[in-house]
C-alpha positions as CSV (number, residue, x, y, z in Angstrom):
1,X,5.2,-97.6,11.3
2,X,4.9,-94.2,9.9
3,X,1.0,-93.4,8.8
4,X,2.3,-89.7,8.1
5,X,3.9,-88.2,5.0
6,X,6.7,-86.7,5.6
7,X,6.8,-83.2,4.1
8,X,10.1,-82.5,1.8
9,X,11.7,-79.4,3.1
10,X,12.1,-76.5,0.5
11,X,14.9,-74.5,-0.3
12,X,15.8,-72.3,2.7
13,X,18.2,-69.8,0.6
14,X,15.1,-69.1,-1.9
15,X,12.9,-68.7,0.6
16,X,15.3,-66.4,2.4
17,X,16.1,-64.5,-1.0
18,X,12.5,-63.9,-1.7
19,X,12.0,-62.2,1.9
20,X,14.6,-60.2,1.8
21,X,13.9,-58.8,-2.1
22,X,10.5,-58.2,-1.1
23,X,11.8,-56.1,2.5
24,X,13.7,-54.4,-0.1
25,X,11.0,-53.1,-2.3
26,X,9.1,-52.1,0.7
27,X,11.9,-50.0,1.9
28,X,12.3,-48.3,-1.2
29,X,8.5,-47.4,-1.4
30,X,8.2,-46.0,1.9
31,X,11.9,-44.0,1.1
32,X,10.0,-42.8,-1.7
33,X,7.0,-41.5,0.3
34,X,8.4,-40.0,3.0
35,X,10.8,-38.1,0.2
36,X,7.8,-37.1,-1.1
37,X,6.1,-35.6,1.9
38,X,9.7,-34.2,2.5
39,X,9.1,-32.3,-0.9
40,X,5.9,-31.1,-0.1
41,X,6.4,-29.7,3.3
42,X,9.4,-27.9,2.1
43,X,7.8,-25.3,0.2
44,X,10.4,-23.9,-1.3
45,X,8.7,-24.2,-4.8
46,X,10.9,-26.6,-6.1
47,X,8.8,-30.1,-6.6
48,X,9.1,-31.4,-9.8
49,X,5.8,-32.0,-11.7
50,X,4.8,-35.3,-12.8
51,X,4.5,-36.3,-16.3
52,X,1.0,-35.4,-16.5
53,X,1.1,-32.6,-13.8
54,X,-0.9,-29.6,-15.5
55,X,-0.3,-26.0,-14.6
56,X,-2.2,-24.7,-11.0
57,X,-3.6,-21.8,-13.0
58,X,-3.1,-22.3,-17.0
59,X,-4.0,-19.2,-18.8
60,X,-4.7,-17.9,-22.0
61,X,-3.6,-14.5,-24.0
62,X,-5.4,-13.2,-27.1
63,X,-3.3,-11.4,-29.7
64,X,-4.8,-8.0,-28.5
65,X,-2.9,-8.7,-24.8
66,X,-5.6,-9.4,-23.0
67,X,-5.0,-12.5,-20.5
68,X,-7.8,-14.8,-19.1
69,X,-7.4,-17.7,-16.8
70,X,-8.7,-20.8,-18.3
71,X,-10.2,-24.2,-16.7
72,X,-11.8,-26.9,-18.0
73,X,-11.3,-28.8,-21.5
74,X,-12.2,-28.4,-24.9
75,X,-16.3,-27.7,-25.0
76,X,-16.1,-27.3,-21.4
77,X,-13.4,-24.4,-20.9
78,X,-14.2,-21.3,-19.2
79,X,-11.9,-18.4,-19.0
80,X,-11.6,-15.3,-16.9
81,X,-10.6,-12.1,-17.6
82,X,-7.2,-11.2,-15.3
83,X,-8.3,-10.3,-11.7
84,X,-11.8,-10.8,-12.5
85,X,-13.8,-12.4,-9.8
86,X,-14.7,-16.2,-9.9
87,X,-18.4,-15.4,-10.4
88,X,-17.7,-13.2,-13.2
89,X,-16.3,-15.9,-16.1
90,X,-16.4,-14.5,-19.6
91,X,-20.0,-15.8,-21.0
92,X,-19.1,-15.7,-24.8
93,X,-16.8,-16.9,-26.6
94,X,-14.8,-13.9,-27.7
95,X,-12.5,-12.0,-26.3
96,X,-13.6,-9.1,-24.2
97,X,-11.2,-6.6,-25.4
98,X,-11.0,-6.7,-29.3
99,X,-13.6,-9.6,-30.0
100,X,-11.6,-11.9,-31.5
101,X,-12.8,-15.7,-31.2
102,X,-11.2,-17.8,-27.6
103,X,-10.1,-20.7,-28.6
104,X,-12.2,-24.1,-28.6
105,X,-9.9,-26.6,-29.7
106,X,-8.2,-29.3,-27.4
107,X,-5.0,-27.7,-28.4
108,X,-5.0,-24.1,-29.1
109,X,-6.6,-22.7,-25.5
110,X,-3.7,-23.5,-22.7
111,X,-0.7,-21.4,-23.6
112,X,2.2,-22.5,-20.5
């Protein structure tokens, strides 16, 4: 007399499908690392940006030819004159040059 239940045995292919789709996917993300890193280490300048990969240093020129470097967004930008110091950012919000206004919209400051 059996006082077990005997367990029904499950589909072996599935199971065996599923493991090997999820190897799969592991393989693929750690291909995709290490081409990353690869990337990276190379240093020959040529990693593509992501989609919302921003530029190291934007800046900004004013119609009189000055150039700044700009950080920050809208309300909270800052600019730099050109191979001024990091402790000297502009403190108004013209431009040192010809006093014309910087820009303070969320789309006018970072020229590419």
């Amino acid at each position: 007399m059996r006082l077990r239940k005997t367990k029904k045995k499950k589909n072996e292919t599935a199971r065996r499908a599923g493991l090997a789709a999820v190897a799969a996917g592991l393989m693929a993300a750690i291909a995709g690392v290490l081409g990353r890193r690869r990337g990276a280490a190379s240093g020959d300048g040529s990693r593509r940006g992501g989609r919302f990969r921003r530029e190291k240093h934007p800046t900004y020129e004013c119609e009189c030819g000055q150039a700044y470097r700009v950080t920050g967004v809208d309300r909270h930008r800052v600019y730099w004159p050109e191979g001024a110091d990091t402790a000297e950012p502009v403190l108004g919000d013209t431009c040192v040059s010809c006093d014309r206004p910087l820009p303070a919209g969320h789309d006018t400051a970072v020229a590419g």
